[in-house]
N, C-alpha and C positions, 0 to 999 in steps of 0.2 A: 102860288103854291111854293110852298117853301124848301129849299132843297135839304135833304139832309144824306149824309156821306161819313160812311166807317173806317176808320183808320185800324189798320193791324200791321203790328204789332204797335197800338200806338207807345208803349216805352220804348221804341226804337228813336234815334237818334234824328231823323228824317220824320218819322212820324210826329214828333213832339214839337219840332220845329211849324213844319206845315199847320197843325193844332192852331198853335199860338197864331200863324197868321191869318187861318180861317174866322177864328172866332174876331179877330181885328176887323175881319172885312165889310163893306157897304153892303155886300149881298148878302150879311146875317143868316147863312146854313147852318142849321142841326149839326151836329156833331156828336158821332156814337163811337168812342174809342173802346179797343177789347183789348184789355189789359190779362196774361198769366197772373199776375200779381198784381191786385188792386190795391197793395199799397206802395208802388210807384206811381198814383196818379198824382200830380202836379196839386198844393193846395190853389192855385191862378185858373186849374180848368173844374176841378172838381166843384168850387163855388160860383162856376158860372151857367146861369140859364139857359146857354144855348148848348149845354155839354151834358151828356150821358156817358159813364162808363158800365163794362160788362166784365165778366170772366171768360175767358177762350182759350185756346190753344192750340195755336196753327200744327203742333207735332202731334199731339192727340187727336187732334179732326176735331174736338170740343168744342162749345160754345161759338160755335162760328156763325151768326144767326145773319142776314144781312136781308132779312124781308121787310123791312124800310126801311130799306137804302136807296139814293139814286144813285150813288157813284160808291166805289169803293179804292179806297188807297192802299193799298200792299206792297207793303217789304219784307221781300224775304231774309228771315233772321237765320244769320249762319250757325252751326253748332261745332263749338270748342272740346268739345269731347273723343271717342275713340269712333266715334260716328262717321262713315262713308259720307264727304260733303255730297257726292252723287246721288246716293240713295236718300239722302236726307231731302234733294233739292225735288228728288220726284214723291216722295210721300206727302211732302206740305204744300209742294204748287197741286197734285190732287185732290188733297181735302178742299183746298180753297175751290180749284173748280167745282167739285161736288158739290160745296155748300151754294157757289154761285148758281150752280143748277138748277138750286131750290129756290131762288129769288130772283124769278124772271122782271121784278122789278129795277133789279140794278142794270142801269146802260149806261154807265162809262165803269172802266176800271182803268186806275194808274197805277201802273204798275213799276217799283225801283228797281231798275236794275244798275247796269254800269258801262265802263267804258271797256271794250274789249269783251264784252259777252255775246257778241256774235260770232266767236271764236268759239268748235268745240273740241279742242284741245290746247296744253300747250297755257293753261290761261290758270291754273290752281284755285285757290277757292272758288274766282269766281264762274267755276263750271257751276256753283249752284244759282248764279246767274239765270247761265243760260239754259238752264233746264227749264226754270221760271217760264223764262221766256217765251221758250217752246211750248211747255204745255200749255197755259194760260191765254197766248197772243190772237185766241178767237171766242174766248169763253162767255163775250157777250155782245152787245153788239157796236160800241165802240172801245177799244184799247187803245190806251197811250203807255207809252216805252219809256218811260226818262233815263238816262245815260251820264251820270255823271263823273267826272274827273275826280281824282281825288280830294279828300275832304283835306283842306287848310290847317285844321285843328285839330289833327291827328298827328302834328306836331307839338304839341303841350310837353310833348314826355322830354324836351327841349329844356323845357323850363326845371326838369328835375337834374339831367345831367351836368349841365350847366352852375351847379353847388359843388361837384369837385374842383379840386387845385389842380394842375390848370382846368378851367371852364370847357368843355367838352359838348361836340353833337355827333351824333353819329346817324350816319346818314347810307340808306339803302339803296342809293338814285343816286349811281356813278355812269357815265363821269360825272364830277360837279358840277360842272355846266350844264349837264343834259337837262334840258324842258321838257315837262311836263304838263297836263292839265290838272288845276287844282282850282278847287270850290269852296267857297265858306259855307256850315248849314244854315247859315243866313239867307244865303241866296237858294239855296236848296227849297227850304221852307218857303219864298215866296213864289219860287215858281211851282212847286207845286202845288200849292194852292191855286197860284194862277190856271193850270193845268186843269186841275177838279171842277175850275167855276168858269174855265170857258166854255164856248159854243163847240156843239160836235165837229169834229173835223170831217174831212172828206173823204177820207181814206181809214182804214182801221186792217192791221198795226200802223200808230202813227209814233215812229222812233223821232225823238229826238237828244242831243247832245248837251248836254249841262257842263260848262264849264267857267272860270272865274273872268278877270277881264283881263287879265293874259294869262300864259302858262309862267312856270314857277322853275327852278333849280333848285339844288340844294344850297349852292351861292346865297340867294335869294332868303332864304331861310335864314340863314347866318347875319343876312345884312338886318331882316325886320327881328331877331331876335338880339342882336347888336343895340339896334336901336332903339330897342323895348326894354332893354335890362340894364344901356349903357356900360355893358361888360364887353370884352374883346374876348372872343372865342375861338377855339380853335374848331373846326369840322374834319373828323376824322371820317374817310369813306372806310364803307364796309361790303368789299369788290365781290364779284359773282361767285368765285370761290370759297366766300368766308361768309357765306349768306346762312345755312344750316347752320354754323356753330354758334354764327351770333344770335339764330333765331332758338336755337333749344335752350337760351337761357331763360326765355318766358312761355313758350309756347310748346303744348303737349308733342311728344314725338310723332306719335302721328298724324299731326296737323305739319309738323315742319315741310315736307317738301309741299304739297300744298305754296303755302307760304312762301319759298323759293322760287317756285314755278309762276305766282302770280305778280311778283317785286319782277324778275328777269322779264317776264313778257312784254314790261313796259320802257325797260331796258334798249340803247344801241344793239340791232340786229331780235330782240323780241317782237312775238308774233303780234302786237298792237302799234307795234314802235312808231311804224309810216300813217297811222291812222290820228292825228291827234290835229287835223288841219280842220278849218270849221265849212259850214255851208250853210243853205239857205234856212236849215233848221236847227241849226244851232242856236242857243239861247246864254247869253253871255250874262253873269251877273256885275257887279257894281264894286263888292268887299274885297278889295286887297287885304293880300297874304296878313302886312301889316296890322291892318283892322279886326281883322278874324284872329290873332295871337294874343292882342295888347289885352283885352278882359282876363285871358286865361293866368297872365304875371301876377301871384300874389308876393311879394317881397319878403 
């Protein structure tokens, strides 16, 4: 019997990655991505036999069909607008259950959340985490939790500041030194594929921790984009005080403290701060910082 397993939002960043290593796999699963807009679908998945896309939308409760499905993959997609990320986090994890409710066929769902979403406060965006979390983490009858560190390549924007005199990074993760856990969506994408095409587990909520093969600094940053671009750079922090003014230069006002709230949590004396040790479920990936940057340098 052949499995087959729906991705939503698959134009998510996570989503696309996982795609690409499903349809790579020896265990040849179906694949039904539900795309808002079906034309971000990828021309590598859209021309391939094992892939279906649909129309959906996890905000309108739309298109959310998943009655062959066995597994489903969901990330919840945050919204940049003047939208409550709270209220936003409980309308789209209950369509999903809804729709789950109607497709007693699905028994696994993997569910993205992150590091620090067992926090319900104190944590900024990603309270739409743990909303997820909450509602969703019995919706069928096995759940897995993935938790990852942050994403590696969410430093790109590195690559842009870096064209002024002098070369510049600005960095939100003070002190310099301070570690964190960071992930390439490389490694992202094969564990959760891995994740979807393993055996049930024995336990459901089955949490585990995603993160790279060590933790990261903003130092760190500076050495593989050093290395990457043979430029010498300067790294300017941007300390807990000057968090808002630097973030209202891109990001809607009422998303800033959000934003503030979820950069500090990870912070010296932040409510995730003591949490970023590993254990027996942690899942470490392979792609150094370095690795996950160098595709992103166009010259």
């Amino acid at each position: 019997m052949t499995l087959r397993i729906t991705v939503l939002p698959a134009s998510s960043k996570a989503g696309k990655e996982t795609i690409r290593n499903l349809l790579e796999s020896d265990a040849k699963p179906l694949i039904h991505g539900i795309y808002r807009d079906l034309s971000k679908i990828p021309a590598e998945f859209a021309n391939h036999e094992r892939f279906e896309a649909t129309q959906g939308d996890v905000g309108a409760g739309t298109g959310l069909d998943f009655s062959r499905s066995d597994a489903l993959f969901y990330v919840p997609p945050p919204t940049y607008d003047e939208t409550d990320q709270g209220e936003w986090g409980v309308k789209t994890a209950t369509n999903v259950k809804e729709a789950l409710g109607k497709a007693p066929n699905v028994k696994k769902l993997l569910l993205f959340s992150s590091m620090g979403a067992q926090y319900d406060h104190g944590i900024g965006l990603l309270r739409l985490n743990h909303i997820s979390d909450k509602i969703l983490k019995d919706s069928v009858p096995e759940v897995v939790i993935v938790k990852p560190g942050y994403f590696q390549e969410n430093w790109s924007h590195a690559f842009e500041t870096i064209q002024a005199e002098p070369p510049v990074i600005y960095s939100t993760i003070t002190p310099l030194d301070h570690k964190i856990p960071m992930v390439s969506i490389r490694d992202i994408g094969r564990a959760c594929a891995d994740a979807l095409l393993a055996a049930p587990k024995d336990v459901s909520p089955y949490y585990f921790d995603l993160y790279g093969p060590r933790h990261y600094s903003a130092l760190d940053v500076k050495e593989a984009v050093e290395q990457i671009t043979g430029k010498k750079v300067e790294l300017v922090p941007i300390e807990k005080d000057n968090l808002a003014e630097f973030y209202a230069r891109e990001i809607p006002s009422a998303q800033i403290q959000d934003f503030v709230e979820m950069t500090t949590s990870a912070l010296p004396g932040g409510i995730m701060a003591g949490d970023f040790g590993t254990n027996e479920r942690t899942v470490q990936g392979k792609v150094e910082l370095v690795e996950a940057l160098r595709p992103l340098y166009t010259q």
